[in-house]
N, C-alpha and C positions, 0 to 999 in steps of 0.2 A: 180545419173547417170542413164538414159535412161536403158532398157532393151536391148540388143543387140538382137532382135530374128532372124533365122536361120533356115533352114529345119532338117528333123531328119539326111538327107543323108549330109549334112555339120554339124551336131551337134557330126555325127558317126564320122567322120573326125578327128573333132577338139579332140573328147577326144578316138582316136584310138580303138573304138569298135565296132558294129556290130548293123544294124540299129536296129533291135529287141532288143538289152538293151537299147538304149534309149525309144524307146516305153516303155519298161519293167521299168525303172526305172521312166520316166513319170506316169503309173499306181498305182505303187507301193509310189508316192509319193514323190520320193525323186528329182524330177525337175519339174519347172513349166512346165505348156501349157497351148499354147497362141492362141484362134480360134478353130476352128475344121474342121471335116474332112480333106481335102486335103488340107486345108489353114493353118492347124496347125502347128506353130511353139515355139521355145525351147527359153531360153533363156542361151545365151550361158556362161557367167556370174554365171551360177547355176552348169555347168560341168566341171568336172577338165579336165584340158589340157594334152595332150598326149606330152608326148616328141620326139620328132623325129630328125632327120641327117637336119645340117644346112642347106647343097646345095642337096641334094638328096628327100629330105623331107620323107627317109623311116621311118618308125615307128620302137623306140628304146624301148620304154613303155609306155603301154598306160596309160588314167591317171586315177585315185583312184576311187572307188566307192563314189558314194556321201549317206550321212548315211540319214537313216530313218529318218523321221519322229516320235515325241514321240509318244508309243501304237502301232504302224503299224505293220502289219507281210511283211516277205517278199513271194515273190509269189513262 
């Protein structure tokens, strides 16, 4: 299956967090990135999905941390 790539501000979205853990967890290793600078995108396929309200789409839980990398620390 194709990569789904995605900006950080719809990657924040999809897995109900704060566009800085996705950076953060992009550095840290634990999601690809695809290009750079401003062109940089995520694949969305590497980040757990937030659960959210059928028709409202609020956010019920965001979704899990994605784990390290073997050896990596976290930041």
């Amino acid at each position: 299956m194709p990569p789904a790539l995605v900006s950080a501000a719809d990657a924040a979205y999809w897995a109900g967090r704060p566009i800085g853990t996705i950076w953060r967890w992009a550095s840290e290793g634990r999601i690809g990135r695809y290009g750079s600078g401003k062109g940089v995108r995520y694949n969305v396929h590497e980040i757990p999905k937030a659960v959210r309200a059928e028709f409202t789409r609020e956010l019920i839980e965001s979704g899990e941390t994605p784990p390290l990398p073997a050896g990596a620390r976290s930041a």
